[in-house]
C-alpha positions in Angstrom: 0.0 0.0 0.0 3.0 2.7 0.8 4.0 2.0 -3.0 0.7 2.9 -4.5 0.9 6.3 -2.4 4.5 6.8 -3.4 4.1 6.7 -6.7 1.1 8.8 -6.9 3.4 11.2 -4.5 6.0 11.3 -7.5 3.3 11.2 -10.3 1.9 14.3 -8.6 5.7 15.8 -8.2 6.2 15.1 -11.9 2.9 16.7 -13.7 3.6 19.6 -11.2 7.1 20.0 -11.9 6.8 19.6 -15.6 3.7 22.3 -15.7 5.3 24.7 -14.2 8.7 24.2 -16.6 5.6 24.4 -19.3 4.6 27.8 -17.8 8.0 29.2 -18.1 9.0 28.1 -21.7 5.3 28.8 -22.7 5.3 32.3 -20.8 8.9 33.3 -22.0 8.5 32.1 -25.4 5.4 34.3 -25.9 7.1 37.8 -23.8 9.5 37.3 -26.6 7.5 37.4 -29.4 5.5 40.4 -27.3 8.0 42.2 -27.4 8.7 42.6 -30.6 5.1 43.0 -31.4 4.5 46.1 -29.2 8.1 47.6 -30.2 6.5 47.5 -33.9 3.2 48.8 -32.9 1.6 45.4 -33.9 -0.5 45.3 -30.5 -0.6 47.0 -27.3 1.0 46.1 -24.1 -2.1 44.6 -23.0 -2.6 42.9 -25.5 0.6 41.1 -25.1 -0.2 40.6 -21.3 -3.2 38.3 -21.9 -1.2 36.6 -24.9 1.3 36.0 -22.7 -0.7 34.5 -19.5 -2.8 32.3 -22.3 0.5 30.9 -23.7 2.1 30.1 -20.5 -1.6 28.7 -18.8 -1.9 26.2 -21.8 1.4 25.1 -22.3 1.5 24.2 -18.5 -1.1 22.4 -18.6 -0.4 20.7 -22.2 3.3 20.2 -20.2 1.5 18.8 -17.0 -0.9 16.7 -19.1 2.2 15.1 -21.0 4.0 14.5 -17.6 1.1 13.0 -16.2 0.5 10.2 -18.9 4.1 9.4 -19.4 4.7 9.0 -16.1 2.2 6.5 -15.9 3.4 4.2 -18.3 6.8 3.7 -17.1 8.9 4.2 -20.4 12.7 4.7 -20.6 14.4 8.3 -21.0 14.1 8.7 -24.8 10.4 6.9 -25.3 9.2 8.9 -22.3 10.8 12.2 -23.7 9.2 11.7 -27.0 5.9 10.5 -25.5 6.0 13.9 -23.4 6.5 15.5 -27.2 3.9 13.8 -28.4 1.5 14.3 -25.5 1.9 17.7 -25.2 1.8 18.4 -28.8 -1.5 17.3 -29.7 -2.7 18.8 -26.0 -1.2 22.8 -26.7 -3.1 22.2 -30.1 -6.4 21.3 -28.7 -6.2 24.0 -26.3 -5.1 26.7 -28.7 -7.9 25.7 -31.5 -10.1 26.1 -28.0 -8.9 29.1 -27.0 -8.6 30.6 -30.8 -10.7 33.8 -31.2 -12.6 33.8 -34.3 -12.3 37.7 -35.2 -13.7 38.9 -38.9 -9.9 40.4 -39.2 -8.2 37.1 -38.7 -10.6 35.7 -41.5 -10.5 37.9 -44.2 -6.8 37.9 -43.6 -6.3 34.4 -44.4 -9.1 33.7 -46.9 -9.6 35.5 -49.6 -13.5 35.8 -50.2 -16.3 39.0 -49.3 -15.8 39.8 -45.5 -18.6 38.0 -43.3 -19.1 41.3 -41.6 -20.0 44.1 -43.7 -18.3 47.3 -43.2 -20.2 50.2 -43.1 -17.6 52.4 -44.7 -16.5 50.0 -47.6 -18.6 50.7 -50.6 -20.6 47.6 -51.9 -18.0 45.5 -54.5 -20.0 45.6 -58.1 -21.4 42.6 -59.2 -19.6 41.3 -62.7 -21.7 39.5 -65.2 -21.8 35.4 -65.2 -20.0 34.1 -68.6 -21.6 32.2 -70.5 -21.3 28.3 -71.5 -19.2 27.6 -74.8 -22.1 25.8 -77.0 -21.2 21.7 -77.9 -19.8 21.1 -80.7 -21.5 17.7 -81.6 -22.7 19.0 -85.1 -19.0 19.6 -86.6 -18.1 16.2 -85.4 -20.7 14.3 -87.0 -19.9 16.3 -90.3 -16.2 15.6 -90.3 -17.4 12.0 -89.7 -19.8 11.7 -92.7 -17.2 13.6 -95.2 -14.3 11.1 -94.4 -16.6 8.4 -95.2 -17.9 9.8 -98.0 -13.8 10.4 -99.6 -13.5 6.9 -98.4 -16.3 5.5 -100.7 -15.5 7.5 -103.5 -11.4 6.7 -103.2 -13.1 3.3 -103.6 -15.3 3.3 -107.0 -12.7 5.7 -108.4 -10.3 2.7 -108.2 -12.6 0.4 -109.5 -13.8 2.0 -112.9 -9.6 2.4 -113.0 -9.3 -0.9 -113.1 -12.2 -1.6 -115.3 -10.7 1.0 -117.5 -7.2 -0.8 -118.0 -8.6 -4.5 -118.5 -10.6 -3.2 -121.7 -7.6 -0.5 -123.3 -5.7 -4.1 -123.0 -8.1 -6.1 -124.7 -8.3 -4.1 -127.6 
């Protein structure tokens, strides 16, 4: 019974102690890229406040998550590092497509279609006419086929009467 508690005491330490190494990378990683972002007057300082306590919160816990489940299973050094890649991998992705704001500006950035909000300032885009189909051309087809049979017959009778034609100038 003392082993069940003991390892629970060092699955605990472990999730805890990889979550908050999560935090840090997560939180430092994202201050960095803040940085840079306000220096260029991409986004304002509060703005990279909350990005930066999102980034470290989900990486923690994607990092504690990982910790957690590895830890379990009992692997060696390198399976147990690349199930904590793994792990926390697909967990930071879940929790960022969660966590993902769905703002009109990120959209029409990365699609290229009418904006789903109108704006009231843009003027409405014109509407162009709709081309029209090319008509079938089944008709020129069918007379293309009826002439080469129709060369093809005559090529035909025009050698016979030849033949025809040299039998009698050598009877006579």
């Amino acid at each position: 019974m003392t082993k069940q508690s003991n390892t629970k005491g060092v699955l605990t330490g472990t999730a805890l102690g990889t979550a908050l190494f999560g935090a840090i990378v997560g939180g430092t990683a994202a201050a960095a890229k803040g940085i840079r972002q306000v220096k260029n007057n991409e986004a304002t300082k509060e703005e990279v406040a909350v990005n930066i306590a999102k980034e470290a919160g989900t990486t923690a816990v994607a990092a504690g998550a990982a910790g957690a489940v590895v830890g379990t299973l009992g692997l060696g050094p390198f399976l147990s590092t690349l199930g904590i890649v793994a792990v926390a991998t697909g967990a930071k992705y879940a929790l960022d497509s969660m966590f993902a704001p769905a703002s009109p500006a990120q959209v029409q950035t990365g699609k290229k279609h009418a904006p789903l909000i109108l704006d009231p300032e843009m003027p409405p885009a014109k509407k162009t006419a709709a081309k029209k189909a090319a008509p079938k051309k089944t008709t020129t087809k069918k007379a293309a086929s009826k002439k080469s049979v129709s060369k093809k017959t005559t090529t035909r009778k025009t050698a016979a009467t030849k033949k025809t034609e040299t039998k009698t100038a050598e009877k006579k």
